[in-house]
C-alpha positions, -999 to 999 in steps of 0.1 A, spaced: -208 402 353 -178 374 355 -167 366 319 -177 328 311 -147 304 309 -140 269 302 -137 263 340 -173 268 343 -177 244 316 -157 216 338 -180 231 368 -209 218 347 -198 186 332 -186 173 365 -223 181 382 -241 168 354 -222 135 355 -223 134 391 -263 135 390 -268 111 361 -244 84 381 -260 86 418 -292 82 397 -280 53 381 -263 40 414 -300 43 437 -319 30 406 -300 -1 407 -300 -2 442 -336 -1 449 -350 -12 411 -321 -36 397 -298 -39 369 -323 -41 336 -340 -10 354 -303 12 365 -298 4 328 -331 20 315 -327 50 339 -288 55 329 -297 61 296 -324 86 304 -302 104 327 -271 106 302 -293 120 275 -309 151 293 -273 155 312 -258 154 272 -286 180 256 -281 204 289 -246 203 285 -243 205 243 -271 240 253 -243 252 270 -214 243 250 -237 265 227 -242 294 247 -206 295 251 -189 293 217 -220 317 204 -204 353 210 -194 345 246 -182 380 245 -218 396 248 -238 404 276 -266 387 275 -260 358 259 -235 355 295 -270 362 316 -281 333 297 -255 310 305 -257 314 341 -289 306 339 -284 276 321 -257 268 345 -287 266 371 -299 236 353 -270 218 369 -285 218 402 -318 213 392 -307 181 376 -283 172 404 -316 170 425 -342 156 400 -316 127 396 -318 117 435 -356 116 427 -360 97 392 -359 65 411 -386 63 424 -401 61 387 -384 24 385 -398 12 417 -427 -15 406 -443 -14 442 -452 23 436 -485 26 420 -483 44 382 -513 72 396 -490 84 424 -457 80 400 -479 102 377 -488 128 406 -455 131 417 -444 142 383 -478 166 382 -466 182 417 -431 184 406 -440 205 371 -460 227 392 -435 234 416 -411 238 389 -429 265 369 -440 278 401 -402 286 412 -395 293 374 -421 320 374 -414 333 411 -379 340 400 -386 360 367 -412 379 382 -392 391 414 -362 401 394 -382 421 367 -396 437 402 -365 448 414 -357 459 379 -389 490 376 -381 496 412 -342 507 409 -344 538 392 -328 546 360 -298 516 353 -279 537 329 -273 561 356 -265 532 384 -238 512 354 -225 541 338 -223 528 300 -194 537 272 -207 544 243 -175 532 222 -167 506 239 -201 491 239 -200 484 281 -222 491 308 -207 488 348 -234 461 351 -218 446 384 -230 482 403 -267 475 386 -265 438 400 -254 451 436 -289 464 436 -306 440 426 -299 411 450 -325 393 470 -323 361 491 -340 331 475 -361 307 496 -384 278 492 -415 284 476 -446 267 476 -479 284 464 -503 286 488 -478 282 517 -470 311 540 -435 324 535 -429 322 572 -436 289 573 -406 278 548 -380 274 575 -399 244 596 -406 233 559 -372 234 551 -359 216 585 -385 189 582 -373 184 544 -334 181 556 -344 155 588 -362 135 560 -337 133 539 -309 125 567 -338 96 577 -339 78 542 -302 79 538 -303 62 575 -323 34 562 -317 31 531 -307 -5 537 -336 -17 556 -361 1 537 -355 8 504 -383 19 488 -393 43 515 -358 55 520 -359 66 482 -389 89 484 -377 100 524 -345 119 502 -363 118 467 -391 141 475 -373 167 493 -347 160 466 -377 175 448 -386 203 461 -351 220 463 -344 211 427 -381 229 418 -363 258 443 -332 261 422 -358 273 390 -360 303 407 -325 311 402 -331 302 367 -361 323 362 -336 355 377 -309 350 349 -337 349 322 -353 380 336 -323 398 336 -311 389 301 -341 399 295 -336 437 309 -304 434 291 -321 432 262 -345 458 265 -316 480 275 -295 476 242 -326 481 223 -333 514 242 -294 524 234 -290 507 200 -262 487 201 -248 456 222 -234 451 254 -199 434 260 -182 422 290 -157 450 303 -120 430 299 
């Protein structure tokens, strides 16, 4: 697994920014100053505490294993973000009744746990189903490594949408119609405003809920990580 370095920090700043300011820039598009000005703060406090979890995860023993698995799973809460800012909006538009404000943020939650869940549970999968890892990432013993890269080979998978309840091969037309959506509110975003927002917002949405499964992966495998240097009794660095 790649070492962690401040260049992924920059990676991360620079997406977190980037999300809070197009949220503030459609907010006041579509909602006004008084409300961009609400929505800015909102956006620059859960962009600061992402960031200061990372800053976190980096300084604390950036050296170690899992505490890496972590942070590339934090690092996923970049994009989440990125998307959920596109969507926020919508929660500053007066003309949208508060019981389908409050639905939408329902539905989003779902599909956010859904993805979370989705991602854990198909990693830890793939994890009972490779055989033994110590003999796939040979491990040394004094120098407290493991070849984890040949384990990871493994255990890749392609992530795609996921919606409970929907059919799996149904998540390309899904995933078409959510693109031509978003390419038709960006088209009128002048004329129609408000409709234009939840046109990108909601599929905005849904691939940001997506992106939790990539999450969900990271904190499954730390999570193997873990029960690997409690099987072997000591813990695993990053091979220089």
């Amino acid at each position: 697994m790649e070492a962690v370095n401040s260049g992924k920090l920059f990676l991360s700043l620079t997406l977190l920014a980037f999300g809070s300011v197009f949220g503030w820039l459609l907010t006041y598009k579509i909602a006004g100053s008084d409300a961009a000005f609400e929505a800015l703060a909102i956006c620059l406090t859960i962009a600061g505490l992402t960031f200061v979890f990372q800053l976190a995860l980096y300084f604390v023993n950036q050296d170690r294993l899992f505490y890496v698995a972590v942070f590339y799973g934090a690092l996923g809460l970049n994009l989440v973000w990125f998307m959920f800012s596109l969507f926020m909006p919508i929660f500053w538009v007066e003309t949208v009744p508060l019981l389908a404000k409050c639905s939408a943020s329902g539905i989003l939650i779902f599909l956010s746990i859904a993805n979370l869940c989705r991602g854990y549970r198909q990693f830890a999968d793939r994890w009972r189903s490779v055989g033994d890892p110590l003999v796939i990432g040979r491990v040394n013993p004094q120098l407290h490594t493991i070849e984890w890269e040949q384990i990871q080979k493994r255990l890749r998978y392609d992530a795609d949408i996921f919606i409970p309840g929907l059919p799996q091969n149904a998540t390309s037309v899904l995933s078409a119609l959510l693109l031509i959506s978003m390419l038709a509110g960006l088209n009128f975003r002048t004329m129609y405003p408000v409709l234009s927002t939840f046109a990108w917002g909601v599929p905005c949405a849904v691939f940001g809920s997506f992106f939790f499964q990539l999450v969900g992966n990271r904190l499954s495998e730390a999570s193997a990580i873990n029960d690997l240097q409690k099987k072997l009794g000591f813990v695993f660095k990053i091979r220089k």
